[in-house]
C-alpha positions as CSV (number, residue, x, y, z in Angstrom):
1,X,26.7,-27.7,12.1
2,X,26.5,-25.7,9.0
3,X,27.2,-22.1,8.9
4,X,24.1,-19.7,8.3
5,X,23.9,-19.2,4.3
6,X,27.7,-19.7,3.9
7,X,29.0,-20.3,0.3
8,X,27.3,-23.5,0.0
9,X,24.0,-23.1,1.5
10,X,22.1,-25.5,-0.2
11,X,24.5,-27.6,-1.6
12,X,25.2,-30.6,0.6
13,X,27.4,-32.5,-1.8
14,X,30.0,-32.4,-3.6
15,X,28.8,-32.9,-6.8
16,X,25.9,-29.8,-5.9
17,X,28.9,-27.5,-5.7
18,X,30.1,-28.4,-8.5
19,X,27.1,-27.9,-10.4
20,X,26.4,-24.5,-8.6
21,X,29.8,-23.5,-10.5
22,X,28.4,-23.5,-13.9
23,X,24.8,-22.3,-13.0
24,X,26.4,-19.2,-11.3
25,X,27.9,-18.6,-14.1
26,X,25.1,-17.8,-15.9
27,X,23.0,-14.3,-17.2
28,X,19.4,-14.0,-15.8
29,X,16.5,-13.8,-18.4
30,X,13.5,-12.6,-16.2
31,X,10.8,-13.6,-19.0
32,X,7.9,-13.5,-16.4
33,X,7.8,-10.4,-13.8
34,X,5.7,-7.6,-12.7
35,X,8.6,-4.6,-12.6
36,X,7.6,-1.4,-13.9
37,X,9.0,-0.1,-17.3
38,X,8.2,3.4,-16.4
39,X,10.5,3.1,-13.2
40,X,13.2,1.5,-15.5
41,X,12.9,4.5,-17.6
42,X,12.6,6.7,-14.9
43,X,15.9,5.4,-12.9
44,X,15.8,6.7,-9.7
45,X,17.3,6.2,-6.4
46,X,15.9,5.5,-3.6
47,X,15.6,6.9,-0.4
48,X,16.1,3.8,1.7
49,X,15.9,-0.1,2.0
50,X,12.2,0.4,2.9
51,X,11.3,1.7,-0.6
52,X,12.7,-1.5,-1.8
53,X,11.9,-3.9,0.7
54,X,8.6,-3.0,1.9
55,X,6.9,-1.0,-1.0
56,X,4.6,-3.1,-3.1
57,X,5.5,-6.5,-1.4
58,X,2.5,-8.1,-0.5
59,X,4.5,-11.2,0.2
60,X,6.1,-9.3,3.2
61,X,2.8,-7.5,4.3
62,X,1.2,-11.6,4.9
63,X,3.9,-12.4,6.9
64,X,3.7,-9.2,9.1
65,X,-0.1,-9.6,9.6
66,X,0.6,-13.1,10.3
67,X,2.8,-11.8,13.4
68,X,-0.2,-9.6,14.2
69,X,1.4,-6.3,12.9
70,X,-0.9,-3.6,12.8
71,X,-1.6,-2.0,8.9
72,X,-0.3,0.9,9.5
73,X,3.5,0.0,9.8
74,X,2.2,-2.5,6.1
75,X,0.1,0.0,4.0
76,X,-0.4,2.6,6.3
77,X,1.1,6.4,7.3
78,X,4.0,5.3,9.4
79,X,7.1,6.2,8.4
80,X,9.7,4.2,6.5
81,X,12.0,3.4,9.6
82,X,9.1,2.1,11.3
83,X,8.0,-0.1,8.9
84,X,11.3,-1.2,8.2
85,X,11.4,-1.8,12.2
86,X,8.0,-4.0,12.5
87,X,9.2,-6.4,9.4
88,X,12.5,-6.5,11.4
89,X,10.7,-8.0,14.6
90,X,9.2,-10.2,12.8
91,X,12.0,-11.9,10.7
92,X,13.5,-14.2,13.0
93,X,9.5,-15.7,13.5
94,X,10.0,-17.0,9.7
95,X,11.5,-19.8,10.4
96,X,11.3,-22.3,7.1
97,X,9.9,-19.7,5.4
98,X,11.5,-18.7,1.7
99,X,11.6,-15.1,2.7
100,X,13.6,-15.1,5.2
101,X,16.1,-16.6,2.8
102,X,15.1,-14.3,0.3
103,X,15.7,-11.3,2.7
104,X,18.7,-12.3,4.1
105,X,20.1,-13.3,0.3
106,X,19.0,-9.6,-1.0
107,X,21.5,-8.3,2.3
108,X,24.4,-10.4,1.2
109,X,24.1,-9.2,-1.8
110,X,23.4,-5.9,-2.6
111,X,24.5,-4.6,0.7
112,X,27.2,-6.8,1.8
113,X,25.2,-7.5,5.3
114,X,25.3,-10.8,7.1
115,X,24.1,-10.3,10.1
116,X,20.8,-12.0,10.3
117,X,18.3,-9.4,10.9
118,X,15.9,-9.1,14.3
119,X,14.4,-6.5,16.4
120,X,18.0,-6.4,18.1
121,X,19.8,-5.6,14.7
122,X,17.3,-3.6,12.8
123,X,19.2,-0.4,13.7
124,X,22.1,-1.2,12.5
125,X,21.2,-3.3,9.5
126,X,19.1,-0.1,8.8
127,X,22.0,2.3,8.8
128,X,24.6,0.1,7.6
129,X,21.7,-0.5,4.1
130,X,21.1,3.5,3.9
131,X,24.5,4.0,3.8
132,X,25.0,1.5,1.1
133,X,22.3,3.2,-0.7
134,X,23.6,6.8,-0.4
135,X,26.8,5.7,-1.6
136,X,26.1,3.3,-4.4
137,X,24.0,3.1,-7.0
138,X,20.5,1.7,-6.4
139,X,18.5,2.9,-9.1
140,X,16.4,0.6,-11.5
141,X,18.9,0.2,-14.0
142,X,21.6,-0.5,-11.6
143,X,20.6,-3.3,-9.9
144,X,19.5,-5.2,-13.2
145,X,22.4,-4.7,-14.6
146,X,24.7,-5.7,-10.9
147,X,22.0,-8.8,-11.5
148,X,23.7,-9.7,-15.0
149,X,20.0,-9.7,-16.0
150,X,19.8,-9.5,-20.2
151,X,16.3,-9.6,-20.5
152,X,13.4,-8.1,-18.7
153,X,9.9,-9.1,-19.9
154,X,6.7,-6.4,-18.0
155,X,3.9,-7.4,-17.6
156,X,1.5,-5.3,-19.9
157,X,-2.4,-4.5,-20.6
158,X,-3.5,-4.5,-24.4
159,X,-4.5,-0.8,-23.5
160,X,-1.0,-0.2,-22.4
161,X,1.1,2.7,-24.7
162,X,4.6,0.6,-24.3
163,X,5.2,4.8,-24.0
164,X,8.0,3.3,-21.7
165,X,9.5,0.3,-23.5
166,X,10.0,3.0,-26.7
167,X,11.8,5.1,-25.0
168,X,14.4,2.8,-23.4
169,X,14.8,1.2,-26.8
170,X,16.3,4.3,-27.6
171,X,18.3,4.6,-24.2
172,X,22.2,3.7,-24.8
173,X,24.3,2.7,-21.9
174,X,21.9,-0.1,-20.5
175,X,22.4,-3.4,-22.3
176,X,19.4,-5.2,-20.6
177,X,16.7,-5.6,-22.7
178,X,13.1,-4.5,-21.3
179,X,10.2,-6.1,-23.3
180,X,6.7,-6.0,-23.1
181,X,5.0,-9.7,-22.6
182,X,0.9,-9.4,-23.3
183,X,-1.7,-9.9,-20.6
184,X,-5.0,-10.1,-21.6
185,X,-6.9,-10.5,-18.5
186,X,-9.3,-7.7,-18.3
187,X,-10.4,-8.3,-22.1
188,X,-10.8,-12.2,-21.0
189,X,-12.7,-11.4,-17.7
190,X,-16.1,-10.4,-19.3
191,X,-18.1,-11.0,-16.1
192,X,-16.1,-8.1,-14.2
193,X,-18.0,-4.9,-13.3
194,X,-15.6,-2.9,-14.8
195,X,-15.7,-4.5,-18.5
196,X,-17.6,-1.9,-20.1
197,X,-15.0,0.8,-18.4
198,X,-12.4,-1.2,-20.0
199,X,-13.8,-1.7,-22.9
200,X,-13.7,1.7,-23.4
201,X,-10.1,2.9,-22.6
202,X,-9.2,0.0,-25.1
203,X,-11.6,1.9,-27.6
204,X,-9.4,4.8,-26.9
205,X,-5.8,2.7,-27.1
206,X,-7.1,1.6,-30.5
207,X,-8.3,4.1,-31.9
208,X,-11.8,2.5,-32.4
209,X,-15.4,1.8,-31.8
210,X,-15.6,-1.4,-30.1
211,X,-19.2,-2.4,-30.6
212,X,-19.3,-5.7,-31.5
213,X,-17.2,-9.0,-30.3
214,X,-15.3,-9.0,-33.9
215,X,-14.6,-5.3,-33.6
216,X,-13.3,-6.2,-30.0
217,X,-10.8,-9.0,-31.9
218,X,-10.1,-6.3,-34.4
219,X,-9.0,-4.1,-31.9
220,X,-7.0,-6.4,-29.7
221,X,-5.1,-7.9,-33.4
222,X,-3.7,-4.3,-33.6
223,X,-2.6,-4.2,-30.2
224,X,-0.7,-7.6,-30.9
225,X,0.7,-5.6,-33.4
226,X,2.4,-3.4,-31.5
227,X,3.1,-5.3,-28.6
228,X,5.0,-7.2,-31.9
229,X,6.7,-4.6,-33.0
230,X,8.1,-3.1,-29.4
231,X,9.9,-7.0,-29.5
232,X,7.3,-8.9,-27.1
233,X,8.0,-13.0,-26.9
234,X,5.6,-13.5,-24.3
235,X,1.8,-13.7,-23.3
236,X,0.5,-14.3,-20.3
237,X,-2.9,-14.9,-18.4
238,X,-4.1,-16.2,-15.4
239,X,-7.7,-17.9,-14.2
240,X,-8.8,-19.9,-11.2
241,X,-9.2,-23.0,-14.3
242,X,-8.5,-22.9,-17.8
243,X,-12.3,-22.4,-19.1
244,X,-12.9,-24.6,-22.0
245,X,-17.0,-24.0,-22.6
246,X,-17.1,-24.0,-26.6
247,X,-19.7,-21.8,-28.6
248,X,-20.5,-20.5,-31.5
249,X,-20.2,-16.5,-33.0
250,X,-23.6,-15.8,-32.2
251,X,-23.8,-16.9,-28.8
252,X,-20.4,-15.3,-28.0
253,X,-22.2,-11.9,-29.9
254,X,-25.3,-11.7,-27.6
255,X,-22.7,-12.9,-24.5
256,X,-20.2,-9.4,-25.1
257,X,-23.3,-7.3,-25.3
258,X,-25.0,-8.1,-22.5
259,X,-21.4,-7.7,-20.7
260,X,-20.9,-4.1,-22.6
261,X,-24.3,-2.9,-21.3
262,X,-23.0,-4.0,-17.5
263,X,-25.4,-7.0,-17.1
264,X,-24.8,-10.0,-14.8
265,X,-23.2,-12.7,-16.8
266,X,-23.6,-16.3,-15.7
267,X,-20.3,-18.5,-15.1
268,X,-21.2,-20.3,-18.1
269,X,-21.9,-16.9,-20.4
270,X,-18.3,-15.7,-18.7
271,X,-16.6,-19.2,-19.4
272,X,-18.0,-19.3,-23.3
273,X,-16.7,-15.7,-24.0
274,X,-13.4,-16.6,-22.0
275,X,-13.1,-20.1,-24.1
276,X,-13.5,-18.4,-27.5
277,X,-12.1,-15.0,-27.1
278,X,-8.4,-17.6,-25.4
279,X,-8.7,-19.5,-28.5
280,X,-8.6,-16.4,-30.6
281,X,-5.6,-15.5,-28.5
282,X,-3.9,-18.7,-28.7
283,X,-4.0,-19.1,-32.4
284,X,-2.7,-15.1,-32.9
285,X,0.4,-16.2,-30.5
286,X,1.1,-19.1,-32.4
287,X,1.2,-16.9,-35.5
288,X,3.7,-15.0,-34.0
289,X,5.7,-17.1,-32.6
290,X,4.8,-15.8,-28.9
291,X,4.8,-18.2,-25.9
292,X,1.7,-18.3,-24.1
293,X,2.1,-18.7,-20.3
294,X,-1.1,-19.7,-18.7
295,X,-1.7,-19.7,-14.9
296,X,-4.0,-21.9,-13.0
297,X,-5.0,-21.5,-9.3
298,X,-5.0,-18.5,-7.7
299,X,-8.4,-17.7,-5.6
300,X,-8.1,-13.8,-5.5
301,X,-9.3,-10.9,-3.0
302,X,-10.4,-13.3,-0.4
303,X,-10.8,-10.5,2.1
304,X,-13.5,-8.3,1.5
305,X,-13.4,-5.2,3.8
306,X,-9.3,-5.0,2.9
307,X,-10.0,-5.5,-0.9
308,X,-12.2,-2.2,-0.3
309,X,-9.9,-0.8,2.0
310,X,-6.5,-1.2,-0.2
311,X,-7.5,-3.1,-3.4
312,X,-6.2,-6.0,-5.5
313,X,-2.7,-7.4,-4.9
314,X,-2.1,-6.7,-1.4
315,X,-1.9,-9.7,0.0
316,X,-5.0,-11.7,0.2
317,X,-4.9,-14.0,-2.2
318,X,-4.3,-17.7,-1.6
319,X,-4.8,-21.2,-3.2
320,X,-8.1,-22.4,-4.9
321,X,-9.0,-26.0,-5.7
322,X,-11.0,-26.1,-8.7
323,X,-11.0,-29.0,-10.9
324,X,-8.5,-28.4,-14.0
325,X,-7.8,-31.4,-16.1
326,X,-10.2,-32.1,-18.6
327,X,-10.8,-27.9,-19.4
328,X,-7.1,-28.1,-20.0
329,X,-7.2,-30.7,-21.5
330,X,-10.0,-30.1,-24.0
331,X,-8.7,-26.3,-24.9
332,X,-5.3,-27.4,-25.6
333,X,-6.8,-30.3,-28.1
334,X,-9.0,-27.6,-29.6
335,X,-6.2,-25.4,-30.2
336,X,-3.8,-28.8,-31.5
337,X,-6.5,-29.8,-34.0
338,X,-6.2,-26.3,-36.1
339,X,-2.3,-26.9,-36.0
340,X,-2.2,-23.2,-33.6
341,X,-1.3,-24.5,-30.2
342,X,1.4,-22.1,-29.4
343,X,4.5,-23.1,-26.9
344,X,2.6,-23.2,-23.7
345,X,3.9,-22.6,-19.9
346,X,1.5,-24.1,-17.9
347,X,1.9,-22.9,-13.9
348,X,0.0,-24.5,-11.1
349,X,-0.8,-22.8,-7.7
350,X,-1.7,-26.0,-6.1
351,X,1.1,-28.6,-5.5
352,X,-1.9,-31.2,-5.6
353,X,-2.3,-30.9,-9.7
354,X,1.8,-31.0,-10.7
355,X,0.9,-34.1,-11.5
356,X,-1.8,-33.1,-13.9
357,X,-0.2,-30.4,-15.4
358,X,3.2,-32.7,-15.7
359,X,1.2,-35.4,-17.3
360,X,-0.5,-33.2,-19.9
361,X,2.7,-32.0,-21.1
362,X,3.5,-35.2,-23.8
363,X,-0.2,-35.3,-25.0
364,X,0.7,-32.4,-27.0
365,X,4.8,-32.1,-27.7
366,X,5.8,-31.6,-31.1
367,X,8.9,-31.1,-32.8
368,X,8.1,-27.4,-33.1
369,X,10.2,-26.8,-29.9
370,X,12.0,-28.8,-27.5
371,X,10.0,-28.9,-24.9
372,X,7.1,-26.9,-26.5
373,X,4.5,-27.5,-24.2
374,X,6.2,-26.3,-20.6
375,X,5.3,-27.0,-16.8
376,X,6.3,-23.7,-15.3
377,X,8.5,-23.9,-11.8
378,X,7.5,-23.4,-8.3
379,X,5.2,-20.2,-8.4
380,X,3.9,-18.1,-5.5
381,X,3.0,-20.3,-2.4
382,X,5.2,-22.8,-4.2
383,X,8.8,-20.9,-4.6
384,X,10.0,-22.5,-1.8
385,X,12.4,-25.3,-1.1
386,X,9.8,-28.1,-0.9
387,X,7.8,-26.3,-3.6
388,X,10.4,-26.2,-6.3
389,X,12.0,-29.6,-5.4
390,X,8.4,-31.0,-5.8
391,X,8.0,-29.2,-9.1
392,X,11.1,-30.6,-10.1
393,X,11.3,-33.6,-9.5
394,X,7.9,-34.5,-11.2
395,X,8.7,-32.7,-14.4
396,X,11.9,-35.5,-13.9
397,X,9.8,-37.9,-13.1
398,X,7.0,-37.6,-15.9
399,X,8.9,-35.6,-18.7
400,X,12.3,-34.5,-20.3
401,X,13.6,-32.4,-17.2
402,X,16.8,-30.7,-19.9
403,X,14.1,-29.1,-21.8
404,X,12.9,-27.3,-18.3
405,X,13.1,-23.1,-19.0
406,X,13.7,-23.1,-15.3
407,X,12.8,-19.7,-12.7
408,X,10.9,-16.7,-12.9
409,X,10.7,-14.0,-10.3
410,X,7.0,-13.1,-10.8
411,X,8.0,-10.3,-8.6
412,X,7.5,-6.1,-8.2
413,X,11.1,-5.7,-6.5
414,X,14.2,-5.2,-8.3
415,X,16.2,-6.6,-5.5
416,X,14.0,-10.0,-6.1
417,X,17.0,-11.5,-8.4
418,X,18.2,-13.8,-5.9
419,X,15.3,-15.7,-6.2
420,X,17.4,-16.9,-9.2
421,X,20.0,-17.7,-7.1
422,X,17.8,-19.2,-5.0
423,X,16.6,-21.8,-7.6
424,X,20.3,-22.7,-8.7
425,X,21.2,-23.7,-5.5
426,X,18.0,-26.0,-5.3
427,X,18.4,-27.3,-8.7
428,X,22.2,-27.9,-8.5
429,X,21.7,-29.6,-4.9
430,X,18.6,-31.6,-6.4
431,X,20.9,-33.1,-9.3
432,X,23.5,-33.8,-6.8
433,X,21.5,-35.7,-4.7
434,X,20.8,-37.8,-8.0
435,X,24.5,-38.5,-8.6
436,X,25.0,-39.3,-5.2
437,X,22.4,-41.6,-4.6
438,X,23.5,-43.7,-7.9
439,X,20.6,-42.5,-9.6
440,X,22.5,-40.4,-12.5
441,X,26.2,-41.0,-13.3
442,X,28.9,-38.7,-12.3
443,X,29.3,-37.4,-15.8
444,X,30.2,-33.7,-14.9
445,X,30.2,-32.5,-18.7
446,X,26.5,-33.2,-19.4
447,X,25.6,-32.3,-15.7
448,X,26.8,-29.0,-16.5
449,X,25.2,-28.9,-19.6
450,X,21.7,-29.4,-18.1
451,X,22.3,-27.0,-15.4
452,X,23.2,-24.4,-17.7
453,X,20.6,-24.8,-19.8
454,X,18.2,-25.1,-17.3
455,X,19.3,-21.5,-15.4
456,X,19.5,-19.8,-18.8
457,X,19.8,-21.1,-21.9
458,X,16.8,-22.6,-22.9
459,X,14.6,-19.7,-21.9
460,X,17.0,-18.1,-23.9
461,X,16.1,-20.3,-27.1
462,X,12.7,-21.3,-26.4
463,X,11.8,-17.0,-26.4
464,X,13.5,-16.6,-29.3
465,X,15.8,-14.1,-27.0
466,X,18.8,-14.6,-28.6
């Protein structure tokens, strides 16, 4: 019997040990995440291993209603300890689940804990982390940097200042770089109730009147702008399908008015102004030489009365099952055709289209980049064992698994680098399995190669990072 998460958890052979050598070895670029540049900037230290566990993790706050935990020890008043107590009570329930490898990971880690943690250890795993914390550093900056991250890329509105990401520019001392990355979605999501509010603090971002779909394109060029000039790569935007409902200026004209004035939209109003205003998006990323990571899946605030209650991102979101192929298809081709398809990540939230999305990769490959167009690892419900082998091994199966620009941590904690970790292990024991099974030969030079390129550098070269 194995020991629990010893050394060579994950790795069952020898040649997967190996390989985990050389992936270890390697920096983290975090090119897709959710981390706050203002608490980067900010830099401070935290009170106790609730504030970073618990705060903000809506993956944790599933599990603990799951268990039947009341909201009060999730989002509620209670107090840290007891929070940190209820998640405790439930960990040992999460059997198979990636958290609980996450979780126990972030204690190894950080704190140097290896007792698995229960109801029965949660006192002293508690005491044993807040002592940690009171005598290390655990700000921001400091676990990036005990992460060997080199590269952060936010998450960021066009409305956004980037107030933050000037000011550590100017910071000395902390060699990780903190970019902004360009997300779009509430100009692309027309429909909303709160468009014509948002239309309006873009106005005031700009610096202009925004009273016509081109003056809205005007608007969000100059944002690029900046976004450009504060050292952004990236784009990102998400939608339950790609839309891909062409139409022309006019149509798209009377479609932003009626959404300005706060008028019902129908979904195939919403999908035209979506379709036209992503293909003005597309072509402006390829112009500057952004990536464009495009997210497909999610079905979002499935729970009314808590939506109301607590709001977006909490921890009711799951997986929808729209139809995706021939919208994807179709915008990408409109996009090829003009010569402005830009170096595309393409995630899936539902394992049941990797096959789709890893299919539509070499319809549109170019010698622009190696692996231009990209299927994006194991994201969400999928950042699991089973989810990322499955990713994996149909990006081996279908495409030119090398090119692969390998893990993000989509994630709002910065004690979430593990996750890297995480994926090296499953990668490396993946490969091994390859080797060992006759299927690849034992030629440890280019095994490391891929490995390393897969954990780091090509991110690295395909974001321009270095």
């Amino acid at each position: 019997m194995k020991a629990f998460m010893d050394k060579d958890f994950l790795l069952t052979t020898g040649t997967a040990k190996t390989l985990f050598e050389a992936a270890d070895a390697m920096p983290i670029f975090d090119w897709h995440c959710h981390l706050s540049p203002r608490e980067i900037y900010e830099n401070r230290q935290p009170q106790n291993i609730t504030q970073l566990w618990l705060y903000g993790d809506h993956y944790k706050w599933r599990a603990m209603r799951s268990f039947g935990i009341a909201e009060r020890f999730i989002t509620g008043d209670a107090s840290d300890k007891e929070k940190f107590f209820a998640f405790a009570r439930v960990m040992p329930y999460l059997i198979g689940n990636p958290m609980y490898h996450w979780s126990h990971l972030e204690l190894q880690r950080y704190f140097g804990i290896d007792t698995p943690l229960s109801e029965k250890t949660a006192e002293a795993v508690w005491d044993a982390a807040n002592a940690a914390i009171a005598a290390g550093d655990f700000s921001p900056r400091a676990l990036i940097e005990r992460s060997n991250v080199v590269c952060v890329c936010t998450t960021d509105d066009p409305a956004d200042s980037l107030e933050y990401h000037a000011l550590l520019a100017k910071e000395t001392g902390f060699a990780c770089k903190v970019l902004p990355a360009f997300r779009p979605d509430k100009a692309l999501t027309a429909e909303a109730a709160a468009f014509p509010a948002y239309l309006q603090t873009l106005e005031a971002a700009a610096g202009c009147v925004i009273d016509s779909f081109t003056a809205l394109k005007d608007a969000l060029h100059g944002r690029m702008d900046l976004f450009d000039r504060m050292g952004c790569r990236a784009s990102d935007q998400a939608f339950a399908y790609l839309p891909f409902t062409p139409a022309d200026d006019d149509t798209v004209e009377a479609i932003f008015q009626k959404a300005k004035r706060g008028e019902t939209l129908t979904q195939d109003e919403a999908d035209a102004y979506r379709t036209v205003l992503l293909q003005f998006f597309a072509a402006e990323y390829y112009d500057r030489g952004w990536v464009m990571e495009v997210h497909i899946g999610p079905m979002r605030n499935n729970n009314t009365k808590m939506f109301r209650a607590i709001g977006p991102d909490t921890g009711f979101d799951s997986i929808g099952d729209e139809q995706i192929a021939c919208r994807l298809s179709r915008f990408l081709d409109s996009m090829a055709v003009q010569d402005k398809l830009p170096k595309t990540v393409l995630f899936t939230l539902n394992p049941r289209d990797n096959y789709v999305i890893g299919s539509m990769l070499g319809n549109f490959q170019t010698n622009e980049a190696a692996g231009k167009i990209q299927f994006g690892s194991g994201w969400w419900f999928n950042d699991h064992i089973d989810g990322m082998r499955e990713q994996m091994r149909t990006l081996a199966n279908l495409g030119a698994f090398g090119t692969f620009v390998g893990m993000v941590t989509d994630s709002r904690s910065f004690l979430s680098y593990p996750r890297h970790e995480y994926f090296r292990r499953i990668l490396c024991g993946l490969l091994g399995d390859f080797v060992e099974q006759g299927l690849y030969p034992n030629d440890v030079d280019t095994l490391c190669d891929i490995v390393r390129r897969v954990s780091f550098l090509n991110a690295r070269d395909y974001f321009r990072l270095s």
